[in-house]
VOPAGU-2260 file (C-alpha; in pm, 1 decimal, decimal comma):
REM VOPAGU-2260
SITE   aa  ch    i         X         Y         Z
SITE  UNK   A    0    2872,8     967,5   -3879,9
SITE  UNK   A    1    3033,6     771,0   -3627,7
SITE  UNK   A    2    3350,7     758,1   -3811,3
SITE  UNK   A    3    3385,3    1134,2   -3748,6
SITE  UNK   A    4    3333,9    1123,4   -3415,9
SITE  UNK   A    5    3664,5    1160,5   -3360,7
SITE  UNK   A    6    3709,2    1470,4   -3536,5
SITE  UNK   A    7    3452,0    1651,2   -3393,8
SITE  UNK   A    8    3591,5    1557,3   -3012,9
SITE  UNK   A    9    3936,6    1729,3   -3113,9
SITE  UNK   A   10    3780,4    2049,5   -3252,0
SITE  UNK   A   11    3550,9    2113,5   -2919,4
SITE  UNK   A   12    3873,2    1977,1   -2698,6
SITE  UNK   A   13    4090,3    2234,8   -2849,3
SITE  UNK   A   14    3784,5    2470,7   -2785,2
SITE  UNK   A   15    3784,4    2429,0   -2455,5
SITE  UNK   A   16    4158,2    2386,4   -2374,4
SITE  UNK   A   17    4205,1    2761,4   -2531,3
SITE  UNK   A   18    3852,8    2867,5   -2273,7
SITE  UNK   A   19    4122,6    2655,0   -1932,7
SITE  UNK   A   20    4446,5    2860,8   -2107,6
SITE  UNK   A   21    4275,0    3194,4   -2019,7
SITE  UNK   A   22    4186,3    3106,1   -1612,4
SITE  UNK   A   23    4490,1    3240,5   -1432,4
SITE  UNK   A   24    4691,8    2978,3   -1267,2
SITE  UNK   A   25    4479,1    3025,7    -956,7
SITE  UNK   A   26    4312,6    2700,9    -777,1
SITE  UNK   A   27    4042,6    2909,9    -646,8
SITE  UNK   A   28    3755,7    2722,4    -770,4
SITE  UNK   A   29    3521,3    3070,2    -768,1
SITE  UNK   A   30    3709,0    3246,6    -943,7
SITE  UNK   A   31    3555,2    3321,8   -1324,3
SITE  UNK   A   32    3607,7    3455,8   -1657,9
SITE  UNK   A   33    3442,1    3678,6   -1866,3
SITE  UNK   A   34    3483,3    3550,3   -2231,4
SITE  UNK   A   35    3248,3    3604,2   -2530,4
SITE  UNK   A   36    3204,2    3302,5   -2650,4
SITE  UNK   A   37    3093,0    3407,0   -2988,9
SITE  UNK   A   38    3398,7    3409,6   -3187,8
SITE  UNK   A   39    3516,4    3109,2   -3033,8
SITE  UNK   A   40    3198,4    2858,3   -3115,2
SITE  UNK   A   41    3193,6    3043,8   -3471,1
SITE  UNK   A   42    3609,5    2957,6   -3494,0
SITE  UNK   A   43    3487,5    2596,1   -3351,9
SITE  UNK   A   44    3195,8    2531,0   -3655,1
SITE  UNK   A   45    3456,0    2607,7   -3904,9
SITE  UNK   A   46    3757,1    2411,8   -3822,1
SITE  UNK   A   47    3517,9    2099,6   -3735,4
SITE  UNK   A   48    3343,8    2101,9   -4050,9
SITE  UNK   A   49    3681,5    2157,2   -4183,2
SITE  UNK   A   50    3807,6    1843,6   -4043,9
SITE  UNK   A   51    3527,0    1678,4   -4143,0
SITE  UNK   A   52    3515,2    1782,3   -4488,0
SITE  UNK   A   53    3855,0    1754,1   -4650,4
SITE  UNK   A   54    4022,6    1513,8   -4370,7
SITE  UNK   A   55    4380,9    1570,5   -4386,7
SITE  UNK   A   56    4343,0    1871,3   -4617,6
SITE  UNK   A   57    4189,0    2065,0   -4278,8
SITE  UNK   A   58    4392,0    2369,6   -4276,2
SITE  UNK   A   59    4351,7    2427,1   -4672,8
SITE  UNK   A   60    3958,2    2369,9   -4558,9
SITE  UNK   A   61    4032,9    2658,7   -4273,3
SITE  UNK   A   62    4105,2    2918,2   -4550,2
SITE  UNK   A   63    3842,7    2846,4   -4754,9
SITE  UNK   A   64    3618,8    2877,0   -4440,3
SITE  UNK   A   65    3783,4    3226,0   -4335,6
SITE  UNK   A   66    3702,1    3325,1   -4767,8
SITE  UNK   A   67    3351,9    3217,0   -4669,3
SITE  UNK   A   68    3297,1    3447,8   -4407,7
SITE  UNK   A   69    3413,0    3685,6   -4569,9
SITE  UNK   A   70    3190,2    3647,5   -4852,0
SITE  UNK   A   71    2931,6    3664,5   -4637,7
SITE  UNK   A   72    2998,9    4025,1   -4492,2
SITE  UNK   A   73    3028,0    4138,6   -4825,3
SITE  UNK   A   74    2665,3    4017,0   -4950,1
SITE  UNK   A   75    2502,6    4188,5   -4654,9
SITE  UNK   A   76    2696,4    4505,2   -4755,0
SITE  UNK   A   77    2600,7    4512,8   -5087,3
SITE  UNK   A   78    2255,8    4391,9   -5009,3
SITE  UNK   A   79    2173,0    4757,9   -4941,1
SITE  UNK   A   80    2203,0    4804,1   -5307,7
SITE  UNK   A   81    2016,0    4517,2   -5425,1
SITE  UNK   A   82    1769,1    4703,9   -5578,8
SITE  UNK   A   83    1986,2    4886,8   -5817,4
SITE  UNK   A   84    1959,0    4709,5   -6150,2
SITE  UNK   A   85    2338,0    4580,1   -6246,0
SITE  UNK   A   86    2465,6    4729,2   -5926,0
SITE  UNK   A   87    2642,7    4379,6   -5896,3
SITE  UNK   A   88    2853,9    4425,5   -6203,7
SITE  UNK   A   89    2974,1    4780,1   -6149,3
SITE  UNK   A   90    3346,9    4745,1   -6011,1
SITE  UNK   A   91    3369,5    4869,1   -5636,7
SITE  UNK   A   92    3561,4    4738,8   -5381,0
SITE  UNK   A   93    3298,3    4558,2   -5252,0
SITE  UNK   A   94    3232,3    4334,3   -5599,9
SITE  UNK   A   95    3560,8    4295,4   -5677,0
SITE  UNK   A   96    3698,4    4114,4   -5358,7
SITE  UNK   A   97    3383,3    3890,3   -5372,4
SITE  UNK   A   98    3503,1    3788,3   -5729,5
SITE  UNK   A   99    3856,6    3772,8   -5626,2
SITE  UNK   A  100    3740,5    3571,1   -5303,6
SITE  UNK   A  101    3569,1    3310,5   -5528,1
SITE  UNK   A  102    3810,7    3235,5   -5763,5
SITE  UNK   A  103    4074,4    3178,0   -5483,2
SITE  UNK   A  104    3783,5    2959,5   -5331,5
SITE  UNK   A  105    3740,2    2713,6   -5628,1
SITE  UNK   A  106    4111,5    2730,9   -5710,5
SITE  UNK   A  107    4150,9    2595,8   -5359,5
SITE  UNK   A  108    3862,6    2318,2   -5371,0
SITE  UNK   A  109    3971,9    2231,6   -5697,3
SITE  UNK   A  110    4318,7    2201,8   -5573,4
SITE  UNK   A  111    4182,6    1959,0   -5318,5
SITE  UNK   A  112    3972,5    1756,3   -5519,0
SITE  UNK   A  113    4200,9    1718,5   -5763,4
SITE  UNK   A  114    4470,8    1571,9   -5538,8
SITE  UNK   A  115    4216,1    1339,8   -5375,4
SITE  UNK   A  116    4103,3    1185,5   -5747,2
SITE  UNK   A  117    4464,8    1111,5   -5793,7
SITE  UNK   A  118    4486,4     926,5   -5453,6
SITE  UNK   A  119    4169,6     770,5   -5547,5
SITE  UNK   A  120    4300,3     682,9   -5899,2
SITE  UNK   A  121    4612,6     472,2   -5755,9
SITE  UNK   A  122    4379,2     279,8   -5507,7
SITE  UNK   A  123    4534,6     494,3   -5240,2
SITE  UNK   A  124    4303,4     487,1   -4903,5
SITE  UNK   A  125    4140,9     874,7   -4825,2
SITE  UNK   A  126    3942,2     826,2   -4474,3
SITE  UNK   A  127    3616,8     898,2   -4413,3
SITE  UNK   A  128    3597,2    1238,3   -4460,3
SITE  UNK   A  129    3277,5    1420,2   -4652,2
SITE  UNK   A  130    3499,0    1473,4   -4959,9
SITE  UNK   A  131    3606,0    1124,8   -4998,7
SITE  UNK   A  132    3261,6    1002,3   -4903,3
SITE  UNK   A  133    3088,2    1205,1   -5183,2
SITE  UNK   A  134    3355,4    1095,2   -5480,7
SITE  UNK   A  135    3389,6     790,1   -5389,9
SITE  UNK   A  136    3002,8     782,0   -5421,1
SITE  UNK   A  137    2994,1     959,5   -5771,5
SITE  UNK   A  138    3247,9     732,6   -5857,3
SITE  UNK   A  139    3035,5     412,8   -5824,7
SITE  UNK   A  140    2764,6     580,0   -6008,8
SITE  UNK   A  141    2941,7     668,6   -6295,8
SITE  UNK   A  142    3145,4     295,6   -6306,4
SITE  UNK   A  143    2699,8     142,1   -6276,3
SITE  UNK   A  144    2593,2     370,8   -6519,6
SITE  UNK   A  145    2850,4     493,8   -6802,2
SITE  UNK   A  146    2651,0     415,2   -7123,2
SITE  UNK   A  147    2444,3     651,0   -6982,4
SITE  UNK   A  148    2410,8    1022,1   -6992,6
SITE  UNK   A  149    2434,8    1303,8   -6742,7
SITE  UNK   A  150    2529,7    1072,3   -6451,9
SITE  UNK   A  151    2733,4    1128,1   -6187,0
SITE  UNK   A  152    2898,1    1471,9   -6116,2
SITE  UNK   A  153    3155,7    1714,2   -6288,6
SITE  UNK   A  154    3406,7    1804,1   -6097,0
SITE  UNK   A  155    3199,0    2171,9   -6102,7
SITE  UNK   A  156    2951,3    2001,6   -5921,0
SITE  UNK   A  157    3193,1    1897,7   -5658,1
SITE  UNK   A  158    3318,0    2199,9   -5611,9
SITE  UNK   A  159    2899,6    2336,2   -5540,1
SITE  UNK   A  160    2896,1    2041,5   -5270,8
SITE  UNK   A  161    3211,2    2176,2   -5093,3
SITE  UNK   A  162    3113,2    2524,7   -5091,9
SITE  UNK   A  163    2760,1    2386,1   -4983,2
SITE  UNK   A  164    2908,3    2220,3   -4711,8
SITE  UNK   A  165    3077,0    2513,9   -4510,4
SITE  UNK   A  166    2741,4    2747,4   -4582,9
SITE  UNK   A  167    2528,1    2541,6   -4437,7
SITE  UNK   A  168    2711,6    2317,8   -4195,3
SITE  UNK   A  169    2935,1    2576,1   -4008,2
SITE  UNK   A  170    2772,8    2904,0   -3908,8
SITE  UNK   A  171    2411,0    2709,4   -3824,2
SITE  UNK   A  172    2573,0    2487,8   -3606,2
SITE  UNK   A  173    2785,8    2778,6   -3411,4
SITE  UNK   A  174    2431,1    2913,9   -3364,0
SITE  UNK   A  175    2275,6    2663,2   -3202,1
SITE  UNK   A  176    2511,3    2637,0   -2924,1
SITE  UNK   A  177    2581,0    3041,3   -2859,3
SITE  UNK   A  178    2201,3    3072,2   -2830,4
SITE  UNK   A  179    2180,7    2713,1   -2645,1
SITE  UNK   A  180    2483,4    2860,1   -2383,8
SITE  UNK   A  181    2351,6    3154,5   -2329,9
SITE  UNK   A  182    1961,2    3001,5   -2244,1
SITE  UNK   A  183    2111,4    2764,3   -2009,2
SITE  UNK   A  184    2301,8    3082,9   -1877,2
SITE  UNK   A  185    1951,8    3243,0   -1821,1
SITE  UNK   A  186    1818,0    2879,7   -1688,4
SITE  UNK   A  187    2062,1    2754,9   -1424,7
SITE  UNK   A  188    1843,9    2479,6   -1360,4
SITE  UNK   A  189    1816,6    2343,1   -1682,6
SITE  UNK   A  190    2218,2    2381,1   -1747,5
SITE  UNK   A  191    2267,6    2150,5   -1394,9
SITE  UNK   A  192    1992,2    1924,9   -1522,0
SITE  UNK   A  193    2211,3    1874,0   -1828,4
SITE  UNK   A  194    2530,7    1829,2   -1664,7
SITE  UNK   A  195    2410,5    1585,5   -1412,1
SITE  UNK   A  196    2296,4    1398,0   -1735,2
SITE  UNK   A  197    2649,2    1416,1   -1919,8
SITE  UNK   A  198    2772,0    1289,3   -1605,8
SITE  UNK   A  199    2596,5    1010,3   -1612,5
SITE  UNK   A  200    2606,2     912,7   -1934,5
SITE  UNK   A  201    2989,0     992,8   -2005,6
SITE  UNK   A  202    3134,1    1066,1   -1622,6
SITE  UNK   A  203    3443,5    1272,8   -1741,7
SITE  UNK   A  204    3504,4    1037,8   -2021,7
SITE  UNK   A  205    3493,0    1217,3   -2360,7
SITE  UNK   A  206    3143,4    1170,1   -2535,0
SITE  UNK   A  207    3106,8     844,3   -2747,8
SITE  UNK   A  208    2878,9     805,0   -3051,2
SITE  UNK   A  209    2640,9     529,0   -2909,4
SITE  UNK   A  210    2643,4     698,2   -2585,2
SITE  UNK   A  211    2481,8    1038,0   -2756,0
SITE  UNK   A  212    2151,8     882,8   -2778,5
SITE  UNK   A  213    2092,0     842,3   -2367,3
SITE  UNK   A  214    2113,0    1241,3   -2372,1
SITE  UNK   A  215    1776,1    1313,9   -2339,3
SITE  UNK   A  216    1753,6    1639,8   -2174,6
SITE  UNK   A  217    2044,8    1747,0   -2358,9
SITE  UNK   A  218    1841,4    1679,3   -2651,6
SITE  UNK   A  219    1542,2    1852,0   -2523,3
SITE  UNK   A  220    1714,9    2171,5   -2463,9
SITE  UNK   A  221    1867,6    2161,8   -2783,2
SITE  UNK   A  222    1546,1    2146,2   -2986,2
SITE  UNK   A  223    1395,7    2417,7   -2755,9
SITE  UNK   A  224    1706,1    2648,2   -2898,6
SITE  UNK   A  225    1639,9    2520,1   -3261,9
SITE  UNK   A  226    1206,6    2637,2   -3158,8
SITE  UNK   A  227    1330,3    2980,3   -3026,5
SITE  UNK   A  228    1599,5    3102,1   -3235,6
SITE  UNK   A  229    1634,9    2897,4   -3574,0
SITE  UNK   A  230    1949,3    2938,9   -3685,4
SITE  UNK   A  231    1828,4    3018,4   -4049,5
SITE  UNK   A  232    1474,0    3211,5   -3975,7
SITE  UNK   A  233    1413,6    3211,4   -4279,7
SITE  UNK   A  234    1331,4    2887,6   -4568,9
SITE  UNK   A  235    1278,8    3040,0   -4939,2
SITE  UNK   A  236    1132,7    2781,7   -5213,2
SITE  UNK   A  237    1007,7    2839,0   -5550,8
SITE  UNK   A  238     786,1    2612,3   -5789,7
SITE  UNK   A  239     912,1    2429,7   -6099,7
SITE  UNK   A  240     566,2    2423,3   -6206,9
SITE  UNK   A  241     258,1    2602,0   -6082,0
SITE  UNK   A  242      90,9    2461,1   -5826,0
SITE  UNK   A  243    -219,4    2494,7   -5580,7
SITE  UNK   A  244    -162,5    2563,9   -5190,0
SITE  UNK   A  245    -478,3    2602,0   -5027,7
SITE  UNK   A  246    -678,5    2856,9   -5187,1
SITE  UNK   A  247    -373,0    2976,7   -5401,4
SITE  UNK   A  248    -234,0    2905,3   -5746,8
SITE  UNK   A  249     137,9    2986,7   -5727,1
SITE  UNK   A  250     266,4    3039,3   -6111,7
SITE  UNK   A  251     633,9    2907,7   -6224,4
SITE  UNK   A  252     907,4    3169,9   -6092,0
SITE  UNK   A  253     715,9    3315,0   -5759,3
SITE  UNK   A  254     967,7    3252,4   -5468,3
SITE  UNK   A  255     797,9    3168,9   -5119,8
SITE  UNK   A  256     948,5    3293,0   -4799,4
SITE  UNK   A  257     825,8    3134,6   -4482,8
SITE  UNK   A  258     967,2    3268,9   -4200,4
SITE  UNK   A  259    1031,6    2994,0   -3958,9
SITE  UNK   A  260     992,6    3184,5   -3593,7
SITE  UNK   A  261     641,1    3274,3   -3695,6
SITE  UNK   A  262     532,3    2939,7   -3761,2
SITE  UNK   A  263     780,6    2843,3   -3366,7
SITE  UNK   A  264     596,4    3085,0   -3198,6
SITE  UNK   A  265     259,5    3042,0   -3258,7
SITE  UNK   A  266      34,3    2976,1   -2966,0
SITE  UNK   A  267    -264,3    2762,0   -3136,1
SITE  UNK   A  268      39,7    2520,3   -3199,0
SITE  UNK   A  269     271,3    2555,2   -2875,2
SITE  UNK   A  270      29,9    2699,7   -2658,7
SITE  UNK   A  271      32,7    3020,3   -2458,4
SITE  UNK   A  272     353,0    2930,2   -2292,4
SITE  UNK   A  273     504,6    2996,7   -2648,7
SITE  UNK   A  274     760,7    3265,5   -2532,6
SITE  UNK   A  275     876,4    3070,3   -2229,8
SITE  UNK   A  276    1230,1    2840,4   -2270,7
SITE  UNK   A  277    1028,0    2491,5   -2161,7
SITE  UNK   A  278    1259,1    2229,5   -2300,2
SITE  UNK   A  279     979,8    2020,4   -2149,4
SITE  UNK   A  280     790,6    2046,6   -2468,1
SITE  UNK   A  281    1020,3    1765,1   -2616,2
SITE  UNK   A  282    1005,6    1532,7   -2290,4
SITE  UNK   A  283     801,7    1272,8   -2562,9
SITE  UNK   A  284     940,7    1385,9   -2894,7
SITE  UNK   A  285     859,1    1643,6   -3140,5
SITE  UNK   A  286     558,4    1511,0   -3280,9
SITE  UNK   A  287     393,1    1507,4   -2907,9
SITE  UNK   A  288     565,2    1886,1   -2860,2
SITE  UNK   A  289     363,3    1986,9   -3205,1
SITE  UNK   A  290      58,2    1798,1   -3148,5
SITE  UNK   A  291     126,1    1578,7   -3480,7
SITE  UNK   A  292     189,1    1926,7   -3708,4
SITE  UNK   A  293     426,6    1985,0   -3897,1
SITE  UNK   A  294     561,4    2314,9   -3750,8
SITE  UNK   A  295     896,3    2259,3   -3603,1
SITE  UNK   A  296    1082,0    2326,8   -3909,5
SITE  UNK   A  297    1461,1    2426,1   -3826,9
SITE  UNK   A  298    1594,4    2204,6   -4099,3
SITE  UNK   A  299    1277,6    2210,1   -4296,3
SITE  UNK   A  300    1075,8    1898,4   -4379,5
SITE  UNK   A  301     946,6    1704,8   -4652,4
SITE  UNK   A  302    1180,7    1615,7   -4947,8
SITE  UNK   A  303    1414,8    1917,8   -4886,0
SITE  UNK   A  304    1456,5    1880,9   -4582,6
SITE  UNK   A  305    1863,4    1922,3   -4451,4
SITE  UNK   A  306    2048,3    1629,1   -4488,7
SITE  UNK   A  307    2305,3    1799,9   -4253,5
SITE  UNK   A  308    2035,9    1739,2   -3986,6
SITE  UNK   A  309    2198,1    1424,5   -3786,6
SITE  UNK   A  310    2524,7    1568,0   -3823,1
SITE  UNK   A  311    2433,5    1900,1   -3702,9
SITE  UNK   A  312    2292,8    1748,7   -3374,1
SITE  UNK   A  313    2605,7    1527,4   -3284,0
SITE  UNK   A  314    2803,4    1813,1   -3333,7
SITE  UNK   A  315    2618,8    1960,6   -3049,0
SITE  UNK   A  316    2573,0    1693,1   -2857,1
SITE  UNK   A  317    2913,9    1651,4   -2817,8
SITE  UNK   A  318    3037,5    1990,3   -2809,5
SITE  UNK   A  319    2745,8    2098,3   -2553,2
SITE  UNK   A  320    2874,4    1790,4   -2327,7
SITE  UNK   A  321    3230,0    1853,6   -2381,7
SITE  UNK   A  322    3184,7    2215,5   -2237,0
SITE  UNK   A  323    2919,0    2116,7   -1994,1
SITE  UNK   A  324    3211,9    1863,7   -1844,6
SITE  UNK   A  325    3440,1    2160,9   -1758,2
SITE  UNK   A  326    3249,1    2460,0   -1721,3
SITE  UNK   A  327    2980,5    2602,0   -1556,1
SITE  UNK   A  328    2840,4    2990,1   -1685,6
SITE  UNK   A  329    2621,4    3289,6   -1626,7
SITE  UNK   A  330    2542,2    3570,0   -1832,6
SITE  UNK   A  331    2796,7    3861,8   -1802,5
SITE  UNK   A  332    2613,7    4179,0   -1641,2
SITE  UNK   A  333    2756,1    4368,4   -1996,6
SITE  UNK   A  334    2600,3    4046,1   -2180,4
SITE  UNK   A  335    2348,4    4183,3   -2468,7
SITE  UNK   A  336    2026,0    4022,7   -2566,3
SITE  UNK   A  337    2006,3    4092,3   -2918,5
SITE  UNK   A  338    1929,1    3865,1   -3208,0
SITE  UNK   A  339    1984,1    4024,0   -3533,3
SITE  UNK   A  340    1847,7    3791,1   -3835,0
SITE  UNK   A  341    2095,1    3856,6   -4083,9
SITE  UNK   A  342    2066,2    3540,3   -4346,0
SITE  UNK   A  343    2115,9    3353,6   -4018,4
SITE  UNK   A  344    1990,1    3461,3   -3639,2
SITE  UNK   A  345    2326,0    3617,5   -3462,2
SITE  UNK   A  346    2392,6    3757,3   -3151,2
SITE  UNK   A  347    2452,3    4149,3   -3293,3
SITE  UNK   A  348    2656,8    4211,6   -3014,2
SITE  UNK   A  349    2846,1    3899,1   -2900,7
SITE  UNK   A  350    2781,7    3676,3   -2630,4
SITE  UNK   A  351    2977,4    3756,1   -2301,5
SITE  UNK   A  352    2944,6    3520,0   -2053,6
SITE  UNK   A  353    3092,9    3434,6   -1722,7
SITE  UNK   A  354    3257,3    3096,1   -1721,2
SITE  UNK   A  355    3417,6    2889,7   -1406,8
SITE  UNK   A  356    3598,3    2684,2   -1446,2
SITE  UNK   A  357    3478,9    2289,4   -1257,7
């Protein structure tokens, strides 16, 4: 992790540089911009997983990223058919980009991974990017274990990883820091709070990896976000075997859905201020905030739970203080509050805020 700090500070710096580009060249510290800041934090979570991912193969990563979303769009418009038997294998438009889409997708990751086991082959040195971590990993398994069978991972299995890796560690972590700017938009007190904090901690230094864990109101706020508006509402599991929960005997092939902002807005287990932003829940950690249950569940818990979890909140950390450092921001009077839970919880119509520049 602290390896890619780095990485993660140029994404958000080039972030924010593009947010100073668009103030005019005025020095009039009140004047303001209206910018939704949307398509920029979902542009941010893709080039910094990017980065992080494939290393020097970034901008290769960047296309796969833009197939991605597209891919994406496409399932929710087809969803609408998803209960027409075979309806996935008749050829509209609609099915045929999203095969054409994932072919170019694993020809690309393939292309990447490829290149990197050749690099890896002649001892050549690859960073410390995800890729590199996860082969070079696989690599030492198969080397301790090749008598045996089914060790280690194909190069298919790679490829899953990858794809795995822009899924779930882009779009979630764009999420949490559109809904997190536009609650400390809403809460002006808790956004100074915060910035008197990254002041402290970092002055106008950029953020450093040991210094990330004296942000503890940063922190709280964040988790506050993650308790209001998961970024994926909803966690689906199904049994390999049946199995009793509670009262119920749950056969092999039923798929559970729990939806996650039930369970984060439930009063017997945050109380009746349950609706209210109170990042002071979290002033003694989340097992204080839940009373000891096991109910704050944005990256699950238990044996699945994310393993993107640490990652995803340095990500923010940083990016949250980076922004914090040069702007301040309000919501814009044309700003719409309007969370639409679409595989993940997105703001349906943007995010327009106000920003000034400090």
């Amino acid at each position: 992790m602290q390896n890619m700090v780095p990485a993660i500070r140029l994404s958000c710096s080039n972030m924010v540089d593009k947010w100073e580009a668009l103030f005019s060249s005025s020095t009039d510290k009140s004047s303001c911009e209206e910018i939704d800041v949307w398509p920029y934090l979902d542009n941010l979570s893709g080039d910094l997983i990017s980065r992080v991912a494939f290393g020097s193969s970034h901008e290769q990563g960047g296309k796969i990223f833009e197939l991605q979303k597209d891919q994406v769009k496409l399932v929710l418009e087809i969803m609408q058919f998803i209960f027409i038997p075979g309806w996935r294998f008749v050829p509209t438009k609609a099915n045929k980009r999203m095969k054409a889409n994932a072919k170019e997708i694993e020809s690309l990751l393939r292309g990447i991974i490829d290149q990197r086991q050749k690099a890896m082959e002649k001892g050549e040195v690859n960073g410390d990017d995800l890729l590199s971590t996860l082969m070079e990993s696989n690599r030492r398994e198969i080397d301790e274990n090749g008598s045996k069978k089914n060790m280690g991972m194909s190069i298919d299995d790679v490829i899953k990883e990858c794809r795995l890796f822009y899924f779930a560690g882009s779009e979630t972590t764009s999420l949490l820091l559109v809904w997190t700017m536009v609650m400390l938009s809403k809460h002006q007190e808790w956004q100074t709070r915060a910035r008197e904090e990254v002041s402290q901690v970092f002055g106008n230094n950029e953020p450093t990896f040991d210094a990330l864990n004296r942000l503890k109101i940063v922190t709280m706020i964040l988790n506050e976000v993650l308790r209001m508006y998961p970024p994926a509402p909803v966690i689906s599991r199904t049994p390999t075997k049946t199995v009793k929960l509670g009262d119920m005997i749950l056969p092999l092939g039923v798929d559970l859905l729990l939806i996650i902002g039930l369970v984060h807005n439930d009063p017997k287990i945050w109380g009746d201020d349950v609706n209210e932003f109170k990042p002071e829940r979290f002033s003694d950690g989340i097992s204080s905030a839940t009373k000891g249950q096991f109910s704050f569940i944005p990256f699950s818990l238990g044996p699945r739970v994310c393993i993107g979890q640490q990652f995803a909140m340095i990500e923010a950390k940083i990016a949250m203080a980076m922004i914090l450092q040069r702007f301040s921001f309000e919501l814009s009077p044309s700003y719409l509050h309007a969370p639409f839970p679409i595989l993940t919880l997105q703001p349906q119509y943007g995010a327009r805020l106000l920003l000034h520049k400090l």
